[in-house]
N, C-alpha and C positions, 0 to 999 in steps of 0.2 A: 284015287285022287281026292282028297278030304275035301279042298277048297271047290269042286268043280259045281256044288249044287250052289255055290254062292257065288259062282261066276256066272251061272246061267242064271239066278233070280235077279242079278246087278244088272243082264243084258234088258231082262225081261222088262225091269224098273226103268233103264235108261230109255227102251223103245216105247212103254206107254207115256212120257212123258216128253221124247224127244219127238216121234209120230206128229203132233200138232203142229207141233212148231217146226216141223220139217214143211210138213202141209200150207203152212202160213207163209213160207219164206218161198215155197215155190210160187205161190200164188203173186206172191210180190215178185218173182222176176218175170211170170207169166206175162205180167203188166208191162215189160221190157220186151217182152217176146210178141206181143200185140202191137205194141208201139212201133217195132221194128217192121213186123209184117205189114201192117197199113201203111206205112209210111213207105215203105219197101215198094209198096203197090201204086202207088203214088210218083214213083219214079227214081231214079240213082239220087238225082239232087235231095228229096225229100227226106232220104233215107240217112244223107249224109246230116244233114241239118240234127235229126233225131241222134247218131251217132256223137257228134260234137256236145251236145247238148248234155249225154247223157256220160259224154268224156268229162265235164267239168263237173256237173250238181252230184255225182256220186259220189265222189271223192268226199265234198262238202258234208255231204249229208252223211254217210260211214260213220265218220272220221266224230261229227257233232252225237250220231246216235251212242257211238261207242263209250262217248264219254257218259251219257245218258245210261248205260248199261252198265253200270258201278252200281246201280242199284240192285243188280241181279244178286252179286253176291252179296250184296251187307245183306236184303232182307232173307236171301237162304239163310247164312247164320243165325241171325234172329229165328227166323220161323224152325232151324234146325232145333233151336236151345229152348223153341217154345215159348221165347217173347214176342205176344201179338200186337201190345201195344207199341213197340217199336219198330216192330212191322208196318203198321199204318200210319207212324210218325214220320220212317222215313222214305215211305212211297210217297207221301206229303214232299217232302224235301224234293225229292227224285222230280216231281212236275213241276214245284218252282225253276228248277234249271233248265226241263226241258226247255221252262216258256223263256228262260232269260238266255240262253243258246241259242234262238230262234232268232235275235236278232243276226247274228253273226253275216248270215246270208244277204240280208237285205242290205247291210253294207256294202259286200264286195260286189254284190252284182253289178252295179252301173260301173265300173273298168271292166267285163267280160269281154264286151263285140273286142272294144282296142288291145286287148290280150292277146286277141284270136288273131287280128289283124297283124301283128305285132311276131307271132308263130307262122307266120305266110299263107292264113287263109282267108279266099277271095273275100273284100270287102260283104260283096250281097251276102255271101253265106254268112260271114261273120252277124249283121244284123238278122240276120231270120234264126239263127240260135239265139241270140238275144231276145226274142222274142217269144223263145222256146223258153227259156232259163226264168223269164219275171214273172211266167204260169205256177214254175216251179217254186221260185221264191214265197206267192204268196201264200201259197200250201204248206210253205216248210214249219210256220208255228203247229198246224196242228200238227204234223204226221212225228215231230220230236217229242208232244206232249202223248201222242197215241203209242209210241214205242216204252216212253216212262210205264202207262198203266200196263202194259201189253208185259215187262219185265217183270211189274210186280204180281201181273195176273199169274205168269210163269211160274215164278219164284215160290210162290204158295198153291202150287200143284194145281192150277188153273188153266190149264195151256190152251181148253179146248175155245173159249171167244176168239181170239187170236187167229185160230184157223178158219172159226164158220166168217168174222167177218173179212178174214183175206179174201174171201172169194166173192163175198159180196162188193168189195170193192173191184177185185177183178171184172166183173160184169157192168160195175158202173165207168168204169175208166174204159172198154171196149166198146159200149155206147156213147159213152162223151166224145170217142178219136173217130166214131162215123159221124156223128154231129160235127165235129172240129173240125177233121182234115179235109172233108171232103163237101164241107159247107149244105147239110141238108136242115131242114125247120126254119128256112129263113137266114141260118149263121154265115156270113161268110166263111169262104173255102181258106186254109191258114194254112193248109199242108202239114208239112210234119210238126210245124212251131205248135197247130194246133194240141200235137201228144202234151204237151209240157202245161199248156192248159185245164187239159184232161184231168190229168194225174192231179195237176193242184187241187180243182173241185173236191177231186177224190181223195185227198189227205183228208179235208174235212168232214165228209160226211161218216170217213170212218172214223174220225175221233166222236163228233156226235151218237154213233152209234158206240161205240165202246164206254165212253161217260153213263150214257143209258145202261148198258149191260150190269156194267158196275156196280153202279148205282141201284138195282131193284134185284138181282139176283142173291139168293138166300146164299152163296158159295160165301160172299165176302162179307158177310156180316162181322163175322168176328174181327177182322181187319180193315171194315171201312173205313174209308179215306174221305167218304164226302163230308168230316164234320169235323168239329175242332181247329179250323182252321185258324192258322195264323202266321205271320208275316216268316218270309225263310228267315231259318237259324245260321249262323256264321259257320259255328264249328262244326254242324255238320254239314255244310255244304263244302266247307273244306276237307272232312271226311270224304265226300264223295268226290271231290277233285281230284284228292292225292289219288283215287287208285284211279278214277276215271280219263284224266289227262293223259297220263300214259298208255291207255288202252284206245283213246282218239289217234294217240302218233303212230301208234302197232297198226291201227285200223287205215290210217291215211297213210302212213309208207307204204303198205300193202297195196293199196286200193287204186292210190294215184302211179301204182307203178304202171299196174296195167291200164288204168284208163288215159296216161299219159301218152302213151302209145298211140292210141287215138289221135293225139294231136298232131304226135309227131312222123306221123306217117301223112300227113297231110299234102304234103309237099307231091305224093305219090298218086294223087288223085283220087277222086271218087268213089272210084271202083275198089284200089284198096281199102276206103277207111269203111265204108260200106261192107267189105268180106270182114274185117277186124272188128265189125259190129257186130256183125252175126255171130263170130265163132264168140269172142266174150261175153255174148247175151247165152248161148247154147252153151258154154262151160260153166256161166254162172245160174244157171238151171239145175246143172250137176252138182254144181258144190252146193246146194242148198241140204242135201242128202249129211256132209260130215260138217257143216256149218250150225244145223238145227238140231244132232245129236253135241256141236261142240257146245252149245246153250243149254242142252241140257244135262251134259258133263260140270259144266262151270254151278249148276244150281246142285245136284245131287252131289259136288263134291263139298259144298259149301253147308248143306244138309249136315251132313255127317262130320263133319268142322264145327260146327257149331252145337252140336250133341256131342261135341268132345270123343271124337270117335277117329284120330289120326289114321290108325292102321284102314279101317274101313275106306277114308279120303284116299289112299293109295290106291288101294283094291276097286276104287271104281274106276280112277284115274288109266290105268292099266287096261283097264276091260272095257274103257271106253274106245282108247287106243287100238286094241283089237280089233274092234268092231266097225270102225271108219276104215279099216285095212281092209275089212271081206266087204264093203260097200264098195271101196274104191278100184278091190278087183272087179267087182258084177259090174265095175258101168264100164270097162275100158274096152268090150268086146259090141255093147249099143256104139259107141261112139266111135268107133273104128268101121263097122259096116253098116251105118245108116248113114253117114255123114254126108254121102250127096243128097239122100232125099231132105236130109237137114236142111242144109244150103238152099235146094229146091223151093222149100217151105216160107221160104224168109221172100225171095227177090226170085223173080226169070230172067233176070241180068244173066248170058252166061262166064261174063268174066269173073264177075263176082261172087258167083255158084262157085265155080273153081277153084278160086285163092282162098275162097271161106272151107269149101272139103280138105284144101291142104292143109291152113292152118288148125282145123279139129283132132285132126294127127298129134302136134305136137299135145293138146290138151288134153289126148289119151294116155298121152307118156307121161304128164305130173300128178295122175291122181291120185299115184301114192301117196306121193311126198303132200302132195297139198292134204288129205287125209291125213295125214298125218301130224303138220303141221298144225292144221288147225283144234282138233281135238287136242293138242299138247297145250297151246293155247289156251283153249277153253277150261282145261283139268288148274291150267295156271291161276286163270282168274278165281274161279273158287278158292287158292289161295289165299286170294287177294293180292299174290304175286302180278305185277303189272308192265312196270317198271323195264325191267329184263329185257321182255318180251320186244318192248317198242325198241330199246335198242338193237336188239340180234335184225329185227325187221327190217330196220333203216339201213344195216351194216348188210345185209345179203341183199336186199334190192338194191339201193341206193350207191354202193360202194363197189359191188359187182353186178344184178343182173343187167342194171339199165344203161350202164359205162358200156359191159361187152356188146350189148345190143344194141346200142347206138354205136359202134364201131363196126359192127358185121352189117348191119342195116345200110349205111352211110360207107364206108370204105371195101368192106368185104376183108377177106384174108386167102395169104397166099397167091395164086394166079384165080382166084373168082373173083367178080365184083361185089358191088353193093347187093347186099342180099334184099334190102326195103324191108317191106313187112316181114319178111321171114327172119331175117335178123333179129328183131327187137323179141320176136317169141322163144328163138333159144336164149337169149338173154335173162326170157320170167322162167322160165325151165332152170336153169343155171341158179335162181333168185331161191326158186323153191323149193328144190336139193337141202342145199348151204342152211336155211332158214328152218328145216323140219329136223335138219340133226341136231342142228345148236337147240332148238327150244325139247326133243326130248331130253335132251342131256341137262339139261334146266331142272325139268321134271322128274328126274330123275334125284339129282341132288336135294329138291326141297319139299318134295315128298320123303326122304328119308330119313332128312331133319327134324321134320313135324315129327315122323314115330321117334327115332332117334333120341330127342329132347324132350318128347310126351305134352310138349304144348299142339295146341289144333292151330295156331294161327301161329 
C-alpha cells in the first residue's frame, strides 16, 4: 500500500495538533460538567435553573464564536503559503469582530426571563436564569475575543496555550461556583444563577491570561499581533463574514437544536430538564474528542490549500474522517456501561439518574454519525466551503429531526403516547444520520474539484 506511510504521518500530524485542542475543549465542557454537579447538589430546582441557562447562552455563544472561527482557515492559508504578515493582519481583523460580536448578547438579554415565561416556564425559574444568563453576558466580550487569539494561536501550530489555560480556567470557575452557589467568604448564596457568574469572571481572567501569553512568548514573534494596530479594514472584515456567517448558522442550527430541547421539554418538569442536562453536558464531553480533531482537520486542510497542495487537502480530509470513525467506536462501549454511574455523578435525584442513563443510550447510537458529521464539516471549512454546510444543517435538523421529535415527544405514534423527552432525542438521532451523509457527499464533490481543476481554493 504506497500511500499508507502518508496516512499514518497525516494521523500522526493531525493528533499532535488536534491533542490540545481536544484537551482545551474538554476543559471547557468540564466547566459545564462542574456547573451541573454543584448546582445538581444544590438541589432539582438549582439544577434546572443552570440547565435553562445553559439552554439559551450556548446557542448564542456557538453560533457568535463560529463566526469568529473564519479566522482559522484564512490564517492556515496564509501561514500554509508562508505569509506572516498577513497572518498577523488578519488575526488583527479576527479580534476587531470578536469585540464588535460581543455586543450581540447584551442586546437580546433583557427579553430572556419573558421568553422563558412565554415557553411555560414557571415565572420564579424564569428570573433566576435571568440572573444566571447577565453573569454570562458580561463575560461574553472577553471569551469571543479569547477564542479569536486561541484560533490564530491554532492556526499557526500553537495549540498548546489553549489547553494549559483551559484548565486554569477550569479550576477558577470551580472555585468561583463554591464561592457563588453556596454563598461562602461573605457572598451571598445565588445557587445555580451563581455558575453563570462564575463562568463570566472566568471569560476574563482567561483572556487576560492569553493577551499575556501572546504577547511575551517567543512562539509568536514572527506573527505578532500586539502592534501595528489600526482601525478594522471593511473588505476584510467582509472576507471574514462571507465564510464566517455561514459557519455561525451551521454552528446555531446545530447547537440550538439540541439545547432547544431543553426548553421544550420543560413543560415535563424538573426532573426531565435536569436528566436532559446531564445526558447533553455528558455527550458534549464526548464530542469534544471529533470536534477538536474537526479544528484541526479545518487548519491542516487549509495548510496544504494554501501551499497549493490540492491532492494532499483531500488526503487529510479523508484520513481525518477515518479517524473520528475509530474514536467514535472506542467511546460507544464507555458510554453504554457506565452511564448509570454517569447519571450518579451529576444528581442523587433517583428520577433523574434514570431518564438521564436512558437518554445516554440514545447518545451511544449517534456517535458515528455525529463523528462523522463533524470532521466533514471541519475538512469543509478549510475549504473555505461554508455556505453548504449551514444549509444541509438547517434542512436535517430543522426540517426533519426537531418536527419528528416534537411529534413523538408531544403526540406519540401509533397506539403509544407522548414519548416527552425521549421523543425529541430520536428526533437529533434522525437530524444526525441525514446531516453526516449529505455533508460527506459535499466533501466529496469539492474536494475532487479542487484536484480536478488544480486550483486549492
Amino acid at each position: 500500500m504506497p500511500h499508507r506511510p502518508k496516512f499514518l504521518q497525516e494521523i500522526r500530524a493531525l493528533l499532535r495538533l488536534a491533542g490540545p485542542i481536544i484537551l482545551s475543549q474538554i476543559a471547557q465542557v468540564l466547566m459545564g460538567l462542574v456547573d451541573t454537579v454543584m448546582a445538581g447538589h444544590a438541589g432539582a430546582g438549582e439544577l434546572a435553573v443552570v440547565g435553562l441557562g445553559v439552554a439559551l447562552w450556548i446557542p448564542v455563544f456557538i453560533s457568535l464564536m463560529y463566526v469568529v472561527q473564519a479566522v482559522s482557515p484564512v490564517i492556515a492559508h496564509h501561514f500554509g503559503a508562508g505569509d506572516l504578515e498577513a497572518v498577523a493582519r488578519d488575526a488583527r481583523e479576527g479580534i476587531w469582530l470578536a469585540a464588535a460580536l460581543s455586543v450581540v448578547p447584551l442586546l437580546v438579554m433583557p427579553w430572556t426571563p419573558h421568553l422563558l415565561t412565554l415557553a411555560g416556564i414557571a415565572p420564579a425559574l424564569a428570573h433566576r436564569t435571568g440572573v444566571f444568563l447577565w453573569g454570562i453576558c458580561l463575560g461574553m466580550p472577553a471569551a469571543l475575543v479569547y477564542r479569536a487569539l486561541a484560533f490564530y494561536s491554532a492556526s499557526i501550530n500553537h495549540p498548546r496555550p489553549i489547553m494549559v489555560l483551559a484548565f486554569v480556567g477550569l479550576a477558577c470557575n470551580a472555585a468561583l461556583n463554591w464561592v457563588l452557589i453556596y454563598g461562602h467568604l461573605g457572598f451571598p448564596a445565588m445557587g445555580g444563577a451563581g455558575c453563570g457568574w462564575a463562568t463570566g469572571v472566568g471569560m476574563w481572567v482567561a483572556l487576560l491570561l492569553l493577551v499575556a501569553w501572546t504577547a511575551r512568548a517567543s512562539d509568536y514573534k514572527p506573527t505578532y499581533v500586539w502592534r501595528n494596530w489600526t482601525l478594522p479594514h471593511w473588505p476584510a472584515q467582509k472576507r471574514l463574514l462571507r465564510i464566517g456567517l455561514p459557519m455561525g448558522g451551521a454552528g446555531l442550527a446545530e447547537v440550538a437544536a439540541f439545547c432547544s430541547v431543553a426548553v421544550l421539554v420543560g413543560r415535563f418538569g424538573a426532573e426531565q430538564i435536569g436528566a436532559n442536562q446531564i445526558a447533553l453536558n455528558f455527550s458534549s464531553l464526548i464530542f469534544m474528542l471529533p470536534m477538536g480533531l474537526s479544528s484541526a482537520l479545518a487548519i491542516r486542510v487549509g495548510h496544504s490549500l494554501g501551499a497549493r497542495d490540492p491532492r494532499g487537502a483531500r488526503r487529510i480530509a479523508w484520513t481525518g474522517i477515518a479517524l473520528g470513525l475509530v474514536i467514535a467506536g472506542l467511546a460507544i462501549g464507555p458510554i453504554v456501561g457506565l452511564r448509570h454511574a454517569v447519571a450518579a455523578l451529576y444528581t442523587a435525584d433517583a428520577t433523574v439518574r434514570v431518564i438521564a442513563a436512558d437518554l445516554l443510550l440514545f447518545a451511544a447510537c449517534w456517535q458515528f454519525f455525529d463523528a462523522t458529521q463533524v470532521c466533514a464539516m471541519g475538512a469543509l471549512r478549510g475549504y473555505k466551503v461554508t455556505l453548504l454546510p449551514m444549509v444541509l444543517m438547517g434542512v436535517a435538523f430543522w426540517a426533519f429531526g426537531i418536527p419528528v421529535g416534537w411529534w413523538l415527544a408531544y403526540r406519540g405514534f401509533g397506539d403509544h403516547g407522548p414519548l416527552e423527552v425521549y421523543g425529541f432525542w430520536v428526533g437529533l438521532v434522525i437530524g444526525l444520520v441525514l446531516v453526516s451523509i449529505a455533508l460527506v457527499a459535499a466533501l466529496r464533490k469539492i474536494a475532487n474539484e479542487a484536484v480536478g481543476s488544480g486550483h486549492p481554493t
